[in-house]
C-alpha positions in Angstrom: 110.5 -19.4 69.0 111.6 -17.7 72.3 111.4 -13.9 73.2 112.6 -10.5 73.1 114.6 -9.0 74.8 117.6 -11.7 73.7 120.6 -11.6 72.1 124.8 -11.9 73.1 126.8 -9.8 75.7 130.5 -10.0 76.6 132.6 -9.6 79.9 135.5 -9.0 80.6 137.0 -12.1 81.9 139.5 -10.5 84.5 136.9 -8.3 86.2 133.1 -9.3 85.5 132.9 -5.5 83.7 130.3 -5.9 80.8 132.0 -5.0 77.7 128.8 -4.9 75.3 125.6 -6.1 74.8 124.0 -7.0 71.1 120.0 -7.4 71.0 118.2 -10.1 68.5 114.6 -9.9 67.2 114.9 -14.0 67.8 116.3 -15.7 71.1 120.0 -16.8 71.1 119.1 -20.2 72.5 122.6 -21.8 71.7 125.8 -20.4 73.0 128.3 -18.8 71.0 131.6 -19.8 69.4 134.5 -17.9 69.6 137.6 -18.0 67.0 140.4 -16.0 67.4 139.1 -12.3 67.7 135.5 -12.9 66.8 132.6 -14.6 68.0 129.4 -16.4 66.0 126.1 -17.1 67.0 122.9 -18.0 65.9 119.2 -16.7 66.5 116.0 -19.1 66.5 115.5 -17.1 63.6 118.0 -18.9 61.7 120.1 -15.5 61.5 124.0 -16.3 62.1 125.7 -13.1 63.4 130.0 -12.4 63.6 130.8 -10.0 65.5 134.2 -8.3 66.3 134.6 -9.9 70.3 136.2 -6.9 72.0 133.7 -4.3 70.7 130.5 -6.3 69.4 130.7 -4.5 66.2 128.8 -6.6 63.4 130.9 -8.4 60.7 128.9 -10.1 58.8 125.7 -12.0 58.7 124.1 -15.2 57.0 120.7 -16.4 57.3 119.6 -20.0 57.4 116.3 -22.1 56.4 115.3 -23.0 60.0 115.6 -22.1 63.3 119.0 -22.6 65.4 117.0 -24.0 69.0 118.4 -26.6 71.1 121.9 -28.0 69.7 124.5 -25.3 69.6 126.3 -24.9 66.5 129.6 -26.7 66.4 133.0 -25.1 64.6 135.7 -27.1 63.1 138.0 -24.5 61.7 136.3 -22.0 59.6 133.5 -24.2 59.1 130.1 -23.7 61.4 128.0 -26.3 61.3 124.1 -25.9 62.2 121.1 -28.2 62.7 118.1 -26.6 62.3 114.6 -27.5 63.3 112.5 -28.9 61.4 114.3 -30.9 59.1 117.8 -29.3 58.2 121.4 -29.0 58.3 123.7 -26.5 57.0 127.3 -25.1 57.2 128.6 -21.6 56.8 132.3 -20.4 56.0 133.0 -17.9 59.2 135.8 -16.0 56.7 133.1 -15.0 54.3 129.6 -15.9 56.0 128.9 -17.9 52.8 126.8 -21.5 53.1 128.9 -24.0 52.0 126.5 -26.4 51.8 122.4 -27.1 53.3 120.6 -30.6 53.1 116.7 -30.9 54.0 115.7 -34.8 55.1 111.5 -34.6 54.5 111.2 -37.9 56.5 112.8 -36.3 59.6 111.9 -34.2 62.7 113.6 -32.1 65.0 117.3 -31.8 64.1 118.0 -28.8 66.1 117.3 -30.8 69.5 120.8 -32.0 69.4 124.0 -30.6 68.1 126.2 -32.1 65.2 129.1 -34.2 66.3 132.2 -34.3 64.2 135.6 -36.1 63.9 137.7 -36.8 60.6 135.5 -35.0 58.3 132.9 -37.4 59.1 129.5 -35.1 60.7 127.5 -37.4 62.9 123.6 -35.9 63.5 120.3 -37.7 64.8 116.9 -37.1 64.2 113.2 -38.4 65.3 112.1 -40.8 62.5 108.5 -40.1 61.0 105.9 -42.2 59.9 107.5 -42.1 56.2 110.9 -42.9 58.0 110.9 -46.8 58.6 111.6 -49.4 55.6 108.3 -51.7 55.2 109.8 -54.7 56.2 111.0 -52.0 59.8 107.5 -51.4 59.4 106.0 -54.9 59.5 108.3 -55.6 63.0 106.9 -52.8 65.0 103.8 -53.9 67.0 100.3 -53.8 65.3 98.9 -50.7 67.2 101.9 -48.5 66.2 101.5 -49.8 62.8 98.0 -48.6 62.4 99.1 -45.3 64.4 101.8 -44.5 62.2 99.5 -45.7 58.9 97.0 -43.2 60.1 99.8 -40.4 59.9 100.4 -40.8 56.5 97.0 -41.3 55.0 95.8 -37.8 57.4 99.1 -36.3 58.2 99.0 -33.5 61.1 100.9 -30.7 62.5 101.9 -32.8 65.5 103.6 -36.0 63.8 103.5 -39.0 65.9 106.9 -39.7 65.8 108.1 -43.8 64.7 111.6 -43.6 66.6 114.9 -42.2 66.2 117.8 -42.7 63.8 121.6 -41.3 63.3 123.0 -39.8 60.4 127.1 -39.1 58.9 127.2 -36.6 56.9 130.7 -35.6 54.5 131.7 -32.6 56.3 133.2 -30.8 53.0 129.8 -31.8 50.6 127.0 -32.4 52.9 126.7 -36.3 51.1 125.1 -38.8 53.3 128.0 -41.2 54.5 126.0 -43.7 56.1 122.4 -43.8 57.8 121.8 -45.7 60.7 119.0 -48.5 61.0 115.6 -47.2 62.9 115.1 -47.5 66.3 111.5 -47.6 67.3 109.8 -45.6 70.0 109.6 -47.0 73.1 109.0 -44.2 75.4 107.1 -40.7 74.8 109.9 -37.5 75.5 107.7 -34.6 76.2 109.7 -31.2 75.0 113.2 -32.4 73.8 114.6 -35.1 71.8 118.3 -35.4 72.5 120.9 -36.8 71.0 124.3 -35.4 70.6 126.9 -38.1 70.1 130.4 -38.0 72.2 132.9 -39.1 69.9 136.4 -40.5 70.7 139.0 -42.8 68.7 136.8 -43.3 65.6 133.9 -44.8 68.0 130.5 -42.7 69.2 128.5 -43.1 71.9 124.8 -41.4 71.4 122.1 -41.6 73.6 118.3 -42.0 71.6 115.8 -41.0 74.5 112.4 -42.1 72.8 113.8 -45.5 71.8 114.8 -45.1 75.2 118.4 -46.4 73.7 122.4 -45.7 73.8 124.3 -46.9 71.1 128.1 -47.2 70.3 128.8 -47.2 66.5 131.9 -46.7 64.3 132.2 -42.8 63.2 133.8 -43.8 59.6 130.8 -46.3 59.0 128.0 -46.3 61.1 128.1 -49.9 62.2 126.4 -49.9 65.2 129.0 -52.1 68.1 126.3 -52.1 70.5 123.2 -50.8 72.0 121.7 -51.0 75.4 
């Protein structure tokens, strides 16, 4: 999970001048948020940090159950939200540095490749489906040999999954409550390193690209219903 030395530093905008530098144990792989006179950031530690932004000096500090990797954490007001790899997402009140709220999916992989999208109080996340994630009758439509492959993974289950597909999730920003869960879209490419899949939203419709079902879909934010995929 990265490498010291890491951490956040700040320059003035005007002149280039470096104003201070903060050092993590973890790498900063995401970039920071700013809000107002302060600026958040998280560690592949799951640490999240606020600092005072004209003088670096530490406000406050929350740590999460998983590392913060490849999908910055977004802010929507006060409210950071998180996804963290393996299988979690959380959000934490910038005021206080409280969790509102964490949710753990065990039949899902990598949610920290990708940031959370949101828009209406509606937070839009994807994830690479396991062997535990399709339905059996998604099951019984995938070709035979990934079948067997993925029955082999859950009668001996390894370190390195062999991932089913890819699905998308909306979450109820305020409670963490799945809202809707896309169907499962199969694997039909191998991604080597990174999963994607950060939905752009606009107008109450998102647009998500799903690299190892080598897939973009449109969907409906409020309800998931998927308008088309290519």
């Amino acid at each position: 999970l990265g490498r010291a030395p890491s951490g956040v530093a700040a320059f003035d905008l005007a002149t280039g001048r470096r104003l201070w530098t903060e050092f993590e144990e973890r790498s900063v792989m995401t970039s920071p948020t700013i809000l107002d006179s302060i600026v958040v950031y998280a560690s592949s530690g799951g640490v999240v940090r606020k600092r005072l932004l004209a003088t670096g000096q530490l406000l406050g500090t929350q740590e999460l159950p998983g590392a913060v990797i490849m999908g910055p954490p977004v802010r929507t007001g006060d409210t950071l939200v998180a996804t963290l790899d393996n299988s979690r997402i959380c959000t934490v009140a910038l005021a206080t540095m409280e969790r509102r709220w964490c949710r753990e999916y065990h039949d899902l992989r990598m949610l920290g490749h990708a940031s959370a999208a949101i828009d209406h109080g509606v937070v839009v996340i994807s994830a690479v489906a396991t062997a535990l994630t399709p339905s059996s009758a998604e099951l019984l439509r995938l070709p035979v040999r990934m079948q067997a492959t993925l029955l082999r993974e859950v009668l001996f289950p390894r370190y390195d999954d062999e991932f089913a597909g890819q699905l998308v999730l909306g979450l109820d920003l305020a409670t963490g409550d799945v809202l809707w869960r896309s169907g499962f879209f199969p694997r039909h490419r191998s991604v080597e390193g990174h999963s994607a899949g950060t939905a752009a939203i606009q107008d109450g419709a998102g647009v998500i690209v799903l690299p190892m079902a080598d897939t973009v879909v449109a969907f409906d934010v409020a309800t998931g219903a998927i308008r088309w995929g290519s």
